[in-house]
N, C-alpha and C positions, 0 to 999 in steps of 0.2 A: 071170475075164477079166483077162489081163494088160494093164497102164495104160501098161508100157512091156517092149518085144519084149529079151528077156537076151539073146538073139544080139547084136542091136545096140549093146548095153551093152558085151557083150563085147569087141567089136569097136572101141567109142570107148575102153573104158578101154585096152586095148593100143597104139591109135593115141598115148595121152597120156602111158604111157610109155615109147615110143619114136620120137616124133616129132622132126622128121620123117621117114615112112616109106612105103614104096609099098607096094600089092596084094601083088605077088611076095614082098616079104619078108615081110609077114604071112601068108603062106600055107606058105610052105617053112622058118619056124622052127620046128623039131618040141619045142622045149622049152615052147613056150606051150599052153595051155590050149583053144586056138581048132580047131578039129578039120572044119573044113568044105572045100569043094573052095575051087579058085580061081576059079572061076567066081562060086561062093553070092562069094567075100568079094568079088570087084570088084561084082556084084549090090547086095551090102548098104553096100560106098563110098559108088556111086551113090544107092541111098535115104539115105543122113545127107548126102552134101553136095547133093540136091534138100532135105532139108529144114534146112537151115543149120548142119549141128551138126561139117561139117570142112569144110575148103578146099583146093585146090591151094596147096602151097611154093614148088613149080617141078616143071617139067618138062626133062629131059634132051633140048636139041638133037638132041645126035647119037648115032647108032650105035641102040640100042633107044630106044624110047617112053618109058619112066617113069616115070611120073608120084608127086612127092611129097606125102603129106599131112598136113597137120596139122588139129588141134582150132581152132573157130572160140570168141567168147567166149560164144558157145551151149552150145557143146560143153562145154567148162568147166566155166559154170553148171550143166549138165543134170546132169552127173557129181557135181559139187560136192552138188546136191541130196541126189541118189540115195545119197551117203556119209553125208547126214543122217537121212536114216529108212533105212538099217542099214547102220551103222556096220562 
């Protein structure tokens, strides 16, 4: 039993270093590691900022939708841990 989902890991460590950043660009950078549709990653957005660990930056008025994210000091923390038992 995993104690913590690697998808979602995946997904905050890339938001932390490239924050801040939307869905779209984490989906369409094919140098990263992250290999899911765009759908799974707005999917797995939505579960870490329901459970506190990024926020909205801002969102783009006009023209498309947007939305940027960053790491909350959850996110941080949780990451920071996670660097601690393996390194």
């Amino acid at each position: 039993m995993a104690l913590v989902d690697e998808r979602k890991v995946q997904v905050l460590d890339y938001i932390h270093d490239n924050e801040p950043i939307t869905g779209y660009d984490i989906a369409s950078d094919k140098d990263n590691d992250i290999d899911y549709t765009q759908s799974y990653i707005y999917d797995v957005l939505g579960e870490l900022e329901d459970e506190g660990m990024i926020e909205v930056a801002d969102r783009e008025p006009e023209g498309r939708k947007r939305v940027h994210y960053q790491l909350t000091e959850n996110g941080r923390l949780l990451l920071e841990a996670l660097d601690r038992i393996d390194p």
